[in-house]
mmCIF file of the N, C-alpha and C atoms, coordinates in Angstrom:
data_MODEL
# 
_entry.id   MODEL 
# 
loop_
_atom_site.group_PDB 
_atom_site.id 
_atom_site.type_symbol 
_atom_site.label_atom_id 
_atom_site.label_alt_id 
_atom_site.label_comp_id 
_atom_site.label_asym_id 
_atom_site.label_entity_id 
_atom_site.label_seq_id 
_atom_site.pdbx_PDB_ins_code 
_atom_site.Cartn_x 
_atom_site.Cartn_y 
_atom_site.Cartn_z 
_atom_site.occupancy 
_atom_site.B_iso_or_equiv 
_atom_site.pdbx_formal_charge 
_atom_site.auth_seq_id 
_atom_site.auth_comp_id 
_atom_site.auth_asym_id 
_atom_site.auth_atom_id 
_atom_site.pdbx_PDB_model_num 
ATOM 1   N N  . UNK A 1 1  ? 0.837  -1.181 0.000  1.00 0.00 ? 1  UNK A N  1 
ATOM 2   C CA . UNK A 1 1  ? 0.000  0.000  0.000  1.00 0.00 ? 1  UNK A CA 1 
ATOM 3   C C  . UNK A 1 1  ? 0.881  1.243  0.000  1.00 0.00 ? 1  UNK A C  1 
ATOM 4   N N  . UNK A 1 2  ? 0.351  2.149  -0.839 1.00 0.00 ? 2  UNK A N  1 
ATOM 5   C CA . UNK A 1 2  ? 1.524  3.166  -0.938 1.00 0.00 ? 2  UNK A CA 1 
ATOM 6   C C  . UNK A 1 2  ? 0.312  4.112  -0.311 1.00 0.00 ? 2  UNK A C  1 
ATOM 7   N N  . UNK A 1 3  ? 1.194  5.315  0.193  1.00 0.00 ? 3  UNK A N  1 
ATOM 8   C CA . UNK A 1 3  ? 0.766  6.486  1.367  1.00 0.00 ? 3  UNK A CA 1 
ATOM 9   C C  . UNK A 1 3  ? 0.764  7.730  0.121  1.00 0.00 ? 3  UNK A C  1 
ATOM 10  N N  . UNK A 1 4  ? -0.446 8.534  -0.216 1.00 0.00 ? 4  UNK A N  1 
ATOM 11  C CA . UNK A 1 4  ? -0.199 9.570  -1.150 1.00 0.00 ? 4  UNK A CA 1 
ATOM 12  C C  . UNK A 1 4  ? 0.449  10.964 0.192  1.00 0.00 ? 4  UNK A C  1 
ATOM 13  N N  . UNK A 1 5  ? 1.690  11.507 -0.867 1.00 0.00 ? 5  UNK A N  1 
ATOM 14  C CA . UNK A 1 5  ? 2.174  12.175 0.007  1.00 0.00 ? 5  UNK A CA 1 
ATOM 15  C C  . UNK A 1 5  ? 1.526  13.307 0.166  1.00 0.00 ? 5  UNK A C  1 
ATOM 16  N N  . UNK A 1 6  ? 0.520  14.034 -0.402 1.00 0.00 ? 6  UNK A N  1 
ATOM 17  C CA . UNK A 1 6  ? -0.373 15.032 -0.097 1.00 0.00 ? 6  UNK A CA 1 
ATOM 18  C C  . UNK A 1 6  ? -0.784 14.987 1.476  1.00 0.00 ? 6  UNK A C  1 
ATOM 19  N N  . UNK A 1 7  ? -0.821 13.590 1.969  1.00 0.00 ? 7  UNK A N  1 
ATOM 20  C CA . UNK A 1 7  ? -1.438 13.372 3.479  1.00 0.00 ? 7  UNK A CA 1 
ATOM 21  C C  . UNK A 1 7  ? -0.655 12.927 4.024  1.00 0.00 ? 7  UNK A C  1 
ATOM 22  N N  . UNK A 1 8  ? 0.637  13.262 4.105  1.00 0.00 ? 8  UNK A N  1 
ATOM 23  C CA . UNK A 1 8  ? 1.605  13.058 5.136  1.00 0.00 ? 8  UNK A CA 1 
ATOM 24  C C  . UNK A 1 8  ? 2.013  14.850 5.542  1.00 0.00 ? 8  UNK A C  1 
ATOM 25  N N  . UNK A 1 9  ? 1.958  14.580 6.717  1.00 0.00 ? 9  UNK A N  1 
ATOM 26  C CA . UNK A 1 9  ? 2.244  15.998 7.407  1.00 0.00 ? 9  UNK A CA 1 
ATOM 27  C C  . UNK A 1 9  ? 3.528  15.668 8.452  1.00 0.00 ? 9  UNK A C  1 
ATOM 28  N N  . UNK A 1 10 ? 4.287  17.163 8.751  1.00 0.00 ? 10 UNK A N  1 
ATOM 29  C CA . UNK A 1 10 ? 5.996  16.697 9.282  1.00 0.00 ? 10 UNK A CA 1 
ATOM 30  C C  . UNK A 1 10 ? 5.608  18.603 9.624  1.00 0.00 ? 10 UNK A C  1 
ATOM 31  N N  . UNK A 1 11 ? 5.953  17.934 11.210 1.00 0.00 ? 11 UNK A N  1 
ATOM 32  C CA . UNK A 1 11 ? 5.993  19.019 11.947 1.00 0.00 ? 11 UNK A CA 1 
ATOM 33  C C  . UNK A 1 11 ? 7.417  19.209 13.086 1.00 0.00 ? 11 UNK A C  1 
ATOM 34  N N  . UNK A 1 12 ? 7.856  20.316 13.275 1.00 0.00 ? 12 UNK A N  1 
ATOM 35  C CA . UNK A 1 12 ? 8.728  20.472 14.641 1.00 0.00 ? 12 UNK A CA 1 
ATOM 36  C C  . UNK A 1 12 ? 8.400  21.144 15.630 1.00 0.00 ? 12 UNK A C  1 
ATOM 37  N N  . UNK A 1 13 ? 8.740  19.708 16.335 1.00 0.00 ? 13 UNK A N  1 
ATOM 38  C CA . UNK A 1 13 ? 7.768  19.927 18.033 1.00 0.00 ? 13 UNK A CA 1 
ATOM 39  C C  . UNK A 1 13 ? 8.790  19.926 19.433 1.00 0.00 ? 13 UNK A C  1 
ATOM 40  N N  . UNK A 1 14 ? 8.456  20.212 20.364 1.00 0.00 ? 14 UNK A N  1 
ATOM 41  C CA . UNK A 1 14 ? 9.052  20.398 21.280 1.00 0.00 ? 14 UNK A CA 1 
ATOM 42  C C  . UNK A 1 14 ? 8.527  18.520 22.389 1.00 0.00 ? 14 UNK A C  1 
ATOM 43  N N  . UNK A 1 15 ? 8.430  17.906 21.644 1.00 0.00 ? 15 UNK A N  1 
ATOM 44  C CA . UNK A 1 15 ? 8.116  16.359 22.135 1.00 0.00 ? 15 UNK A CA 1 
ATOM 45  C C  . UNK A 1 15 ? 9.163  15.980 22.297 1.00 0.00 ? 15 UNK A C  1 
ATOM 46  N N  . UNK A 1 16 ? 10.469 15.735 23.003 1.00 0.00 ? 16 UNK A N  1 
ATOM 47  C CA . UNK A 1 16 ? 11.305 15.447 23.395 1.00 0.00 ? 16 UNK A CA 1 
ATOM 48  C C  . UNK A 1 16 ? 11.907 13.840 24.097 1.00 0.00 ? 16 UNK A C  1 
ATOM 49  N N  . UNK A 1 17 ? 10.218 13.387 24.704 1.00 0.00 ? 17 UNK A N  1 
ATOM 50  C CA . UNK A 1 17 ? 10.565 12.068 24.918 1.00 0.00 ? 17 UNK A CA 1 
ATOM 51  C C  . UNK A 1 17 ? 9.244  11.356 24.657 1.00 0.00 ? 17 UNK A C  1 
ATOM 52  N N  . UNK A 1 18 ? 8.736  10.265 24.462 1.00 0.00 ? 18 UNK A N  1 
ATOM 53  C CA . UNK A 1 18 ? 7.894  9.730  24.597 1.00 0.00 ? 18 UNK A CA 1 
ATOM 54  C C  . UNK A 1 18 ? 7.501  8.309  25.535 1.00 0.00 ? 18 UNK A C  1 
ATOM 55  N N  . UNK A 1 19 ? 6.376  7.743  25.939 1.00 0.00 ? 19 UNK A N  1 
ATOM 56  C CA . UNK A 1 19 ? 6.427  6.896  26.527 1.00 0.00 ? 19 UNK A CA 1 
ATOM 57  C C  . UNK A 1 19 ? 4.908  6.166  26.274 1.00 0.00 ? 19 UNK A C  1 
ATOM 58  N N  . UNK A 1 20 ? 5.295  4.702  26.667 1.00 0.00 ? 20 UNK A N  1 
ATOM 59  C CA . UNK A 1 20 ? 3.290  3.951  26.697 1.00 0.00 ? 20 UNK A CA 1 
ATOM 60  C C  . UNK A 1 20 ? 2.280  4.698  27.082 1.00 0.00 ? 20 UNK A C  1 
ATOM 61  N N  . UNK A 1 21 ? 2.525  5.503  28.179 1.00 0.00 ? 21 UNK A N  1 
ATOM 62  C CA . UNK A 1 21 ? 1.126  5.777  28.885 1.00 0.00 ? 21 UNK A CA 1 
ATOM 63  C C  . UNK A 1 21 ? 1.263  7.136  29.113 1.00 0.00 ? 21 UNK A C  1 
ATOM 64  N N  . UNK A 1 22 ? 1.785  8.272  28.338 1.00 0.00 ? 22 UNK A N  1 
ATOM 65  C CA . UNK A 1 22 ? 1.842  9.540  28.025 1.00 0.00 ? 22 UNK A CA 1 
ATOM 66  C C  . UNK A 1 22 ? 0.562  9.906  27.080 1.00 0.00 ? 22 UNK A C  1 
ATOM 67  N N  . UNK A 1 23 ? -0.039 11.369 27.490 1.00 0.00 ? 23 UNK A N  1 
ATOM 68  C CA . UNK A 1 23 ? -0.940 12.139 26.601 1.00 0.00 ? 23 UNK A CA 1 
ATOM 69  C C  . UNK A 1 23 ? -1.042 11.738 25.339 1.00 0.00 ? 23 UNK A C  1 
ATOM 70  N N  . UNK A 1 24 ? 0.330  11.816 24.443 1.00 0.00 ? 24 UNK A N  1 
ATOM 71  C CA . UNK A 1 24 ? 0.742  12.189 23.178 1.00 0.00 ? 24 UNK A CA 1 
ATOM 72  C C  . UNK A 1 24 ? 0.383  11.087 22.416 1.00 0.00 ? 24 UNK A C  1 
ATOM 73  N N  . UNK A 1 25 ? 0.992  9.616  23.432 1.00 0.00 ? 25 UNK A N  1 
ATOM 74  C CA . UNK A 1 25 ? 1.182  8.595  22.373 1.00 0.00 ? 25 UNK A CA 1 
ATOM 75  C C  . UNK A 1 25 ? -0.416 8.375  22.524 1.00 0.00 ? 25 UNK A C  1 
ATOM 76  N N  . UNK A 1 26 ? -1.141 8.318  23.668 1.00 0.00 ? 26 UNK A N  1 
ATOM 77  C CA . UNK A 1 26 ? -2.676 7.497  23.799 1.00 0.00 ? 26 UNK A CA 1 
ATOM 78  C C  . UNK A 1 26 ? -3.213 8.892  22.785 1.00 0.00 ? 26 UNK A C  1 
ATOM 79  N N  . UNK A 1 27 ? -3.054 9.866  22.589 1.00 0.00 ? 27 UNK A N  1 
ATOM 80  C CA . UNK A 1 27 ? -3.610 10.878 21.971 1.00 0.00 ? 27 UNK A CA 1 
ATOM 81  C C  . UNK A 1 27 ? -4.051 10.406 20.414 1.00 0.00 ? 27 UNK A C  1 
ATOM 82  N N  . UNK A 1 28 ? -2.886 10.418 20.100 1.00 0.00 ? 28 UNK A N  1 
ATOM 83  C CA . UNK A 1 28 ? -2.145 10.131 18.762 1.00 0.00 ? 28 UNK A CA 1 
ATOM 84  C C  . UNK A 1 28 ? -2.810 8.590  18.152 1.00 0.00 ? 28 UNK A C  1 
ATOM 85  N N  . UNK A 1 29 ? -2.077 7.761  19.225 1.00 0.00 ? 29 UNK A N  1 
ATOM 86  C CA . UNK A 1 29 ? -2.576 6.455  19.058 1.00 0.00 ? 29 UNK A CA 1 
ATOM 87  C C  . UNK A 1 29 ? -4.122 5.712  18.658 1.00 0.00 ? 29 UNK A C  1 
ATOM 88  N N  . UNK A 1 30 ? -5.122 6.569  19.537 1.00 0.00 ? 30 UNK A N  1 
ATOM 89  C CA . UNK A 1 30 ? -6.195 6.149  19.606 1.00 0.00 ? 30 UNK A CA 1 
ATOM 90  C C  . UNK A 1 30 ? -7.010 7.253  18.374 1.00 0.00 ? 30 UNK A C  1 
ATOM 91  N N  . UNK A 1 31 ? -6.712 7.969  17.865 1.00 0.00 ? 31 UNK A N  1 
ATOM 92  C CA . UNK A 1 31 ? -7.375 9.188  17.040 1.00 0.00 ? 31 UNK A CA 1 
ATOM 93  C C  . UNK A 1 31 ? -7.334 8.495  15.578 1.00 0.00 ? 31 UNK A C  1 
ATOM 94  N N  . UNK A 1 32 ? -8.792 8.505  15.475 1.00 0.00 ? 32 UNK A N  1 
ATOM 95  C CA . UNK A 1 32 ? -9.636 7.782  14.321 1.00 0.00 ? 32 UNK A CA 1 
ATOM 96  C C  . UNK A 1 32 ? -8.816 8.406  13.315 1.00 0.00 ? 32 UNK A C  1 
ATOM 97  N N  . UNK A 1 33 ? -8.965 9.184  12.854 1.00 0.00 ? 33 UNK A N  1 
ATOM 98  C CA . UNK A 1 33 ? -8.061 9.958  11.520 1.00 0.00 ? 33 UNK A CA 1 
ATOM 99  C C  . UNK A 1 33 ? -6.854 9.895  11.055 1.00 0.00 ? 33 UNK A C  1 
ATOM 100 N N  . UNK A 1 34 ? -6.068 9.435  12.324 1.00 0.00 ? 34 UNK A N  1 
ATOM 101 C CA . UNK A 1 34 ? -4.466 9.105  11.786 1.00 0.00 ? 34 UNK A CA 1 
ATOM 102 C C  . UNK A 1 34 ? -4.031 8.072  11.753 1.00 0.00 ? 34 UNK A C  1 
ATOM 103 N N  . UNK A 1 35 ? -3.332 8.005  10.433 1.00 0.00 ? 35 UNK A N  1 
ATOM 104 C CA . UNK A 1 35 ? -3.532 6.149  9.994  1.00 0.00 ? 35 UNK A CA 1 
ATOM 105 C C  . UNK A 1 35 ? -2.248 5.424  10.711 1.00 0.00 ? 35 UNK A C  1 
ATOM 106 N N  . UNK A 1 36 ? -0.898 6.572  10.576 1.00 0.00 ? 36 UNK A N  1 
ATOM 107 C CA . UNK A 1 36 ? 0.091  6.497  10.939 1.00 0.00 ? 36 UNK A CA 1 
ATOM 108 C C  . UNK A 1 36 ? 1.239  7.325  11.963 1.00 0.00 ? 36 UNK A C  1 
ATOM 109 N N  . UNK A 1 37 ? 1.966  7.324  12.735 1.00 0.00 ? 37 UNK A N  1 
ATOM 110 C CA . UNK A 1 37 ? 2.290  8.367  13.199 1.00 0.00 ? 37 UNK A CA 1 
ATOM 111 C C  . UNK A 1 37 ? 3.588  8.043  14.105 1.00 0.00 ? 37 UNK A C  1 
ATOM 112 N N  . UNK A 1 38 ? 4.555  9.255  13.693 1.00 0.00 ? 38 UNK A N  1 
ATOM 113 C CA . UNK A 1 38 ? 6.141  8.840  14.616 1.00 0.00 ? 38 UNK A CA 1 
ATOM 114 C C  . UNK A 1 38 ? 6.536  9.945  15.260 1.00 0.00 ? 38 UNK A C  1 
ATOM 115 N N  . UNK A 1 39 ? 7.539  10.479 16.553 1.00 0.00 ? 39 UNK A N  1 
ATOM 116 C CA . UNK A 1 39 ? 8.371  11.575 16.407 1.00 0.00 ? 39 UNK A CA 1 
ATOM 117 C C  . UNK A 1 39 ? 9.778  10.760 16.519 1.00 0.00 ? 39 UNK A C  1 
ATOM 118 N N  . UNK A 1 40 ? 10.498 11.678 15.746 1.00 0.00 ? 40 UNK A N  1 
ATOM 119 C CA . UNK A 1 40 ? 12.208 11.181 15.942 1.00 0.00 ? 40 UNK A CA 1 
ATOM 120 C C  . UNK A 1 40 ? 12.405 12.014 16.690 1.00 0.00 ? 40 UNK A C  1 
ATOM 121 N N  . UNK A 1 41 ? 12.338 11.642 17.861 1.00 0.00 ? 41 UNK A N  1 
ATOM 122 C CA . UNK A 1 41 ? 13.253 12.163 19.811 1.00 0.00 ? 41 UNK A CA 1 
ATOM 123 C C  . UNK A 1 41 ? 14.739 12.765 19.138 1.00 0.00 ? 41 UNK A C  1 
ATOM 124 N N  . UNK A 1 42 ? 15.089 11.787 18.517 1.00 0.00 ? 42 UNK A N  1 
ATOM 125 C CA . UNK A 1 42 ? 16.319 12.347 18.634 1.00 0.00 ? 42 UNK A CA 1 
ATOM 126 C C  . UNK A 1 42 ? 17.097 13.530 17.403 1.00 0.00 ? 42 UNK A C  1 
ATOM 127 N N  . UNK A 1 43 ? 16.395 13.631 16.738 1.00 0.00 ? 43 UNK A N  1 
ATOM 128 C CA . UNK A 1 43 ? 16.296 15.090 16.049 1.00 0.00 ? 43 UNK A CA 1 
ATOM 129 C C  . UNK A 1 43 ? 16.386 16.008 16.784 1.00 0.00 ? 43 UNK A C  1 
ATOM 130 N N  . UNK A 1 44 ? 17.245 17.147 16.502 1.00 0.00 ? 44 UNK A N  1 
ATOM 131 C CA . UNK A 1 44 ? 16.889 18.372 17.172 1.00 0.00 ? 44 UNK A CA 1 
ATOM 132 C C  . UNK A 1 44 ? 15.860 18.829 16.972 1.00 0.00 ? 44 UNK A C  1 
ATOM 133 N N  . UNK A 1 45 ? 14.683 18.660 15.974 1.00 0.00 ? 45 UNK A N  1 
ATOM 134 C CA . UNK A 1 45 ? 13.851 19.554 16.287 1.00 0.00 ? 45 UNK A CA 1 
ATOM 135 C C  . UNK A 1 45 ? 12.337 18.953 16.491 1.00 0.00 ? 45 UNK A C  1 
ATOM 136 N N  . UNK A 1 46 ? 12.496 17.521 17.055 1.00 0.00 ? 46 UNK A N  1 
ATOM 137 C CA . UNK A 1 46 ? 11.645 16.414 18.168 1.00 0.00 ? 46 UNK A CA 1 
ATOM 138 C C  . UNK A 1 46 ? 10.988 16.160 16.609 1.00 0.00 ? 46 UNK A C  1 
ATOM 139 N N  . UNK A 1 47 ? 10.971 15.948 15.112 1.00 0.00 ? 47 UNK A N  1 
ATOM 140 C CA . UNK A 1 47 ? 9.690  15.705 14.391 1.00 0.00 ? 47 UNK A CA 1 
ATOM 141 C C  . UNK A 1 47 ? 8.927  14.836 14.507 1.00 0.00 ? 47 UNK A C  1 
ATOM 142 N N  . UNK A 1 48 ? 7.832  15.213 14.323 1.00 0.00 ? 48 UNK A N  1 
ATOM 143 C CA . UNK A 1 48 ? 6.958  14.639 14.323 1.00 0.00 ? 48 UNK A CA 1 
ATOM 144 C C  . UNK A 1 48 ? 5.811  14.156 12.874 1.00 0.00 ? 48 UNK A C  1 
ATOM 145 N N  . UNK A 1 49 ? 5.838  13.047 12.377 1.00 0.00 ? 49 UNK A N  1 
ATOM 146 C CA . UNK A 1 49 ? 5.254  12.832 10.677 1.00 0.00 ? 49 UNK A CA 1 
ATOM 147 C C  . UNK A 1 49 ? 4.330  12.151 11.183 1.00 0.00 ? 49 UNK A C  1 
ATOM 148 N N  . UNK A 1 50 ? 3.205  12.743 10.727 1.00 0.00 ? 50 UNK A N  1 
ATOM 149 C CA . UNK A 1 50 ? 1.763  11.729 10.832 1.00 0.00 ? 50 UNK A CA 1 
ATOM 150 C C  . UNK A 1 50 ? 0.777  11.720 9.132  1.00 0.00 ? 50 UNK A C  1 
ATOM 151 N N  . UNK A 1 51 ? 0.244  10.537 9.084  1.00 0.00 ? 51 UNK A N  1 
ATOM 152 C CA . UNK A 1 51 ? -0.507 10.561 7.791  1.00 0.00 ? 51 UNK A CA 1 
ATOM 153 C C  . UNK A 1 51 ? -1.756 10.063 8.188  1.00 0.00 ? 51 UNK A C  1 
ATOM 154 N N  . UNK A 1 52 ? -2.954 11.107 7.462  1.00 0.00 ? 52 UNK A N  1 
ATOM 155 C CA . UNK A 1 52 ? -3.883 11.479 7.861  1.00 0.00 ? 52 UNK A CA 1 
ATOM 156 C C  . UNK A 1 52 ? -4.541 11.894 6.152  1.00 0.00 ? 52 UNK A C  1 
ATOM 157 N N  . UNK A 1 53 ? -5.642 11.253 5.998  1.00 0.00 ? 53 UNK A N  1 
ATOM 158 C CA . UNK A 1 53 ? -6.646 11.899 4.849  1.00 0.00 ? 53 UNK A CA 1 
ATOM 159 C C  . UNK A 1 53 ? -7.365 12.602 5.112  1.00 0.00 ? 53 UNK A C  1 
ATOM 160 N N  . UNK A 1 54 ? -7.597 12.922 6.504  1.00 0.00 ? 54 UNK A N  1 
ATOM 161 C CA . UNK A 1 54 ? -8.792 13.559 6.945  1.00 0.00 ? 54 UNK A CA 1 
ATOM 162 C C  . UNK A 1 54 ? -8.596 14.661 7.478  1.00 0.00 ? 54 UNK A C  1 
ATOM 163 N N  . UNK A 1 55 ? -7.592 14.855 8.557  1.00 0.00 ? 55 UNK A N  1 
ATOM 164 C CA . UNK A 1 55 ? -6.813 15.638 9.181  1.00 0.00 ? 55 UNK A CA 1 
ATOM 165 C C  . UNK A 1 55 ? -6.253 16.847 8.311  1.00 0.00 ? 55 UNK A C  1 
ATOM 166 N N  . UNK A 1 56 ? -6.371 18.039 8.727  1.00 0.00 ? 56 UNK A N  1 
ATOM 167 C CA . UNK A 1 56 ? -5.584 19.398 8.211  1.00 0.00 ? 56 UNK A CA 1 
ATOM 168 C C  . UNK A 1 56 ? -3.878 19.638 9.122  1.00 0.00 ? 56 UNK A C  1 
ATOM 169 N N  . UNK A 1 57 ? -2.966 20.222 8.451  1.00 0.00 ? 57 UNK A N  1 
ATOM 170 C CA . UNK A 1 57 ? -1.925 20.897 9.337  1.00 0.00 ? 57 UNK A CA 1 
ATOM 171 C C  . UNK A 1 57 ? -2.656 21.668 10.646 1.00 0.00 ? 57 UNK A C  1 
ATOM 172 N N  . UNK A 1 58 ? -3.042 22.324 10.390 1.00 0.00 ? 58 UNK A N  1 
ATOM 173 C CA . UNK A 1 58 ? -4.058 23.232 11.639 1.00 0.00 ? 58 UNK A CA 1 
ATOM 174 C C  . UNK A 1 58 ? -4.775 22.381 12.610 1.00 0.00 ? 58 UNK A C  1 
ATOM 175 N N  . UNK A 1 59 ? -5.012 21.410 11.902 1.00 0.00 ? 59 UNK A N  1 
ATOM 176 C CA . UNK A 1 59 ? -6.132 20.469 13.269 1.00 0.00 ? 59 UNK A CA 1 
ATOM 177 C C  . UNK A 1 59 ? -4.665 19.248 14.161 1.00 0.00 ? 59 UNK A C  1 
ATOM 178 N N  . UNK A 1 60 ? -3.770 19.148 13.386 1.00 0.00 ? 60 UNK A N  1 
ATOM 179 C CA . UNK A 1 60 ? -2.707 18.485 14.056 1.00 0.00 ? 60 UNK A CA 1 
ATOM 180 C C  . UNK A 1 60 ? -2.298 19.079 15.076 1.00 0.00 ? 60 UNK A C  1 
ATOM 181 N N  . UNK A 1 61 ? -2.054 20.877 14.311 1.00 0.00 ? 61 UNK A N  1 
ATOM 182 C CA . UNK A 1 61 ? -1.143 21.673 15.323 1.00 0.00 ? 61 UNK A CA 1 
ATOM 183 C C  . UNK A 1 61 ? -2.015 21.840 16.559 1.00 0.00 ? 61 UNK A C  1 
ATOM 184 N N  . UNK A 1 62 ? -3.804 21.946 16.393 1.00 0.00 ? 62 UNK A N  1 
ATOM 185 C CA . UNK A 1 62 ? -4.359 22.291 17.724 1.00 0.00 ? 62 UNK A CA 1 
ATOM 186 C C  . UNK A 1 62 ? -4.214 21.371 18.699 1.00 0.00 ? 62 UNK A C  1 
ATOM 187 N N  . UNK A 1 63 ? -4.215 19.885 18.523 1.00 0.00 ? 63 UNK A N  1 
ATOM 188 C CA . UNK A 1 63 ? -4.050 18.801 18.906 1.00 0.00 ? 63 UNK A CA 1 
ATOM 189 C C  . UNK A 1 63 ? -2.847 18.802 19.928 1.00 0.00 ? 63 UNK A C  1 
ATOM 190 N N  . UNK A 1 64 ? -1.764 18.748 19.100 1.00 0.00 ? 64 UNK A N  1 
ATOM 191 C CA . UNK A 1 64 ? -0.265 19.187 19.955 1.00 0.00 ? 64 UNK A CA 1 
ATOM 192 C C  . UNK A 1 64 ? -0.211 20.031 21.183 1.00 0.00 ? 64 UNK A C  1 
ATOM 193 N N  . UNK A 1 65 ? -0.876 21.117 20.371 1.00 0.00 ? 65 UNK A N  1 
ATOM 194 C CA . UNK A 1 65 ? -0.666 22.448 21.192 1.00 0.00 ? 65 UNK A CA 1 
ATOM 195 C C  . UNK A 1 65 ? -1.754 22.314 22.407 1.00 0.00 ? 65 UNK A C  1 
ATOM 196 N N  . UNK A 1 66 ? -2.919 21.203 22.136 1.00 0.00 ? 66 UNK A N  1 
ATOM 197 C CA . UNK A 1 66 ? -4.037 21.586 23.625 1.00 0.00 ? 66 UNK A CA 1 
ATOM 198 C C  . UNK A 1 66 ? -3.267 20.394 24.470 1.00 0.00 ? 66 UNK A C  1 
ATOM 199 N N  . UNK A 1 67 ? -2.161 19.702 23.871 1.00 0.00 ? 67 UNK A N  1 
ATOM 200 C CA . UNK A 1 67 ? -1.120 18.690 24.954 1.00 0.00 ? 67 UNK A CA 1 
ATOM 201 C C  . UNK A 1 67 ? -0.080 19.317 25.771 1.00 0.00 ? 67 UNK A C  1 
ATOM 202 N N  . UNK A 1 68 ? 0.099  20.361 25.302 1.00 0.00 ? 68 UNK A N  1 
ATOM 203 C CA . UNK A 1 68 ? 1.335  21.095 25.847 1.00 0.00 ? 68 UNK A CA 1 
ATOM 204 C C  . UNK A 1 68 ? 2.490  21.480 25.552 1.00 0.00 ? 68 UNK A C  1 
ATOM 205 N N  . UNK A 1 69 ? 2.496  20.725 24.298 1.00 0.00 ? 69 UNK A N  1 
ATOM 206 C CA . UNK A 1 69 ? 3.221  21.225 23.566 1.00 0.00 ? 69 UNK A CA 1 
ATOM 207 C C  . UNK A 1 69 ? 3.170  21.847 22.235 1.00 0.00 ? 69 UNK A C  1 
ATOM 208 N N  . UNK A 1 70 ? 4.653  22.438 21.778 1.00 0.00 ? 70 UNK A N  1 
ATOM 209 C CA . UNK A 1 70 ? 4.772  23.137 20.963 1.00 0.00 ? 70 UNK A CA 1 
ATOM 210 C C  . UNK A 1 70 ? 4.970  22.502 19.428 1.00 0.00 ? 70 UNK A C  1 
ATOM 211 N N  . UNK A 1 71 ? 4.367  23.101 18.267 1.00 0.00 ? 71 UNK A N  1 
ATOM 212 C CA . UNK A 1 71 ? 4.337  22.738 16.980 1.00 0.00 ? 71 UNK A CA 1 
ATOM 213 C C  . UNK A 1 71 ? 4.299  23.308 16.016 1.00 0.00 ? 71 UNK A C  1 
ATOM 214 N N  . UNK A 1 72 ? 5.032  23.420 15.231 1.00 0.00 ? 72 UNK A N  1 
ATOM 215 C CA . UNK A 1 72 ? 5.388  24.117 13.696 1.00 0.00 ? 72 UNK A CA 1 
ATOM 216 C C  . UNK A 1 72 ? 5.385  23.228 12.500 1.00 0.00 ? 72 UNK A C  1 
ATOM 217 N N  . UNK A 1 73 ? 4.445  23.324 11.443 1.00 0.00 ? 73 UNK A N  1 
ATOM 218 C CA . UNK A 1 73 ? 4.284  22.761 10.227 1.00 0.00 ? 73 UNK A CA 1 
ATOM 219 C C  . UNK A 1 73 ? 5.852  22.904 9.301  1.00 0.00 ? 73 UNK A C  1 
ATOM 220 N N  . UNK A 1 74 ? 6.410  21.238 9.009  1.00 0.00 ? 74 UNK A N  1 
ATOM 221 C CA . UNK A 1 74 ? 7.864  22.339 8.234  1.00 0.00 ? 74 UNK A CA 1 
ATOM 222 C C  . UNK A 1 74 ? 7.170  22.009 6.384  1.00 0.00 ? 74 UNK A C  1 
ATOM 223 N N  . UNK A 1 75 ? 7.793  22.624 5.926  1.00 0.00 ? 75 UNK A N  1 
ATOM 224 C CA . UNK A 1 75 ? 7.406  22.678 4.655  1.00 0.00 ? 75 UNK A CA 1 
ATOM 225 C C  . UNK A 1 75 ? 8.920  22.079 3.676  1.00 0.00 ? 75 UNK A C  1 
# 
């Protein structure tokens, strides 16, 4: 199955670590709309790539941002 890249979104976040039973991952994890979803911790700039058909950049970033953290769409 190939992923159309129109619906892959790549953001830099201030997510720094992750864990099982954190906000982010049960957030992320359980949310009907996103098919797929990673951050590389060890990037400087925490990214975060999720793919989503349904989902906007804007509805990701509110998501992030009502967790506590911080998020920027990179282009």
């Amino acid at each position: 199955m190939e992923t159309d890249l129109d619906k892959i979104y790549i953001f830099k976040t201030n997510i720094a670590q992750l864990c099982t039973d954190c906000k982010v991952t049960k957030t992320l994890g359980n949310h009907a709309d996103i098919l797929q979803w990673s951050v590389d911790t060890e990037d400087i700039d925490c990214v975060l790539r999720i793919v989503s058909e349904t989902l906007t950049a804007a509805t990701i970033i509110n998501i992030i941002n009502s967790l506590g953290h911080e998020c920027q769409e990179l282009n």
